[in-house]
C-alpha positions in Angstrom: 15.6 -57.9 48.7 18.6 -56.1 47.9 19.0 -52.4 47.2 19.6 -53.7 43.5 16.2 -55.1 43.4 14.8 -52.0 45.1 15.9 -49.8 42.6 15.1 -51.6 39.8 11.6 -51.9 40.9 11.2 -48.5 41.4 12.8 -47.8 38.0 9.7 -50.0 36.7 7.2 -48.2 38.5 8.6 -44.7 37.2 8.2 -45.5 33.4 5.1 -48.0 33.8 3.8 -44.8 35.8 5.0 -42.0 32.9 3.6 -44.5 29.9 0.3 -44.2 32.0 0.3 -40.4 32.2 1.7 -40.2 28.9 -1.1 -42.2 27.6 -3.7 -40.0 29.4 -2.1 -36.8 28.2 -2.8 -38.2 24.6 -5.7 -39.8 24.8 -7.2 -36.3 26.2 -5.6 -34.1 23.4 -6.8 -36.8 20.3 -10.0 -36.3 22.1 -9.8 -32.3 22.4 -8.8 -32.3 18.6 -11.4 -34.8 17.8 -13.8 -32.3 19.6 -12.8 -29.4 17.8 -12.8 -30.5 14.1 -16.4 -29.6 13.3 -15.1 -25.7 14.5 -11.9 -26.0 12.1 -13.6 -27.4 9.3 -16.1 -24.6 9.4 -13.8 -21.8 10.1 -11.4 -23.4 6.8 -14.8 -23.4 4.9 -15.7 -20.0 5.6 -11.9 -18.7 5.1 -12.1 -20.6 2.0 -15.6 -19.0 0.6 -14.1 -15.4 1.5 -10.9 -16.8 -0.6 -12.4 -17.3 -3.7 -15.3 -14.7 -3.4 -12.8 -12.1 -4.0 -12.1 -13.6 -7.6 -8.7 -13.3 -7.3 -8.4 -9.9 -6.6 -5.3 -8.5 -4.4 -6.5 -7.4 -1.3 
C-alpha cells in the first residue's frame, strides 16, 4: 500500500466519520425541536391572546 493509498483512505474515513457526527448532531437537534413545539405553540398562543386582548390599544 502506498502512502497515496494511505492517505486517501484516511481522507475517507474523515468525511464518512464527520457525515456520521454531522448526522447525529441533526438528528438530536430535529428531535430537541420536535420536543419543544408543544412549549412554543403554547407560549405563541398565549402571547397571541394577550395581543389581541388589549384591543388594539398602545401599550
Amino acid at each position: 500500500m502506498t502512502p497515496a493509498d494511505i492517505a486517501l483512505l484516511q481522507g475517507v474515513f474523515w468525511i464518512a466519520f464527520g457525515g456520521c457526527l454531522l448526522a447525529l448532531f441533526a438528528y438530536d437537534f430535529f428531535h430537541f425541536l420536535l420536543d419543544m413545539l408543544p412549549d412554543i405553540l403554547r407560549v405563541s398562543f398565549v402571547w397571541l391572546l394577550g395581543l389581541f386582548s388589549r384591543g388594539g390599544k398602545q401599550s
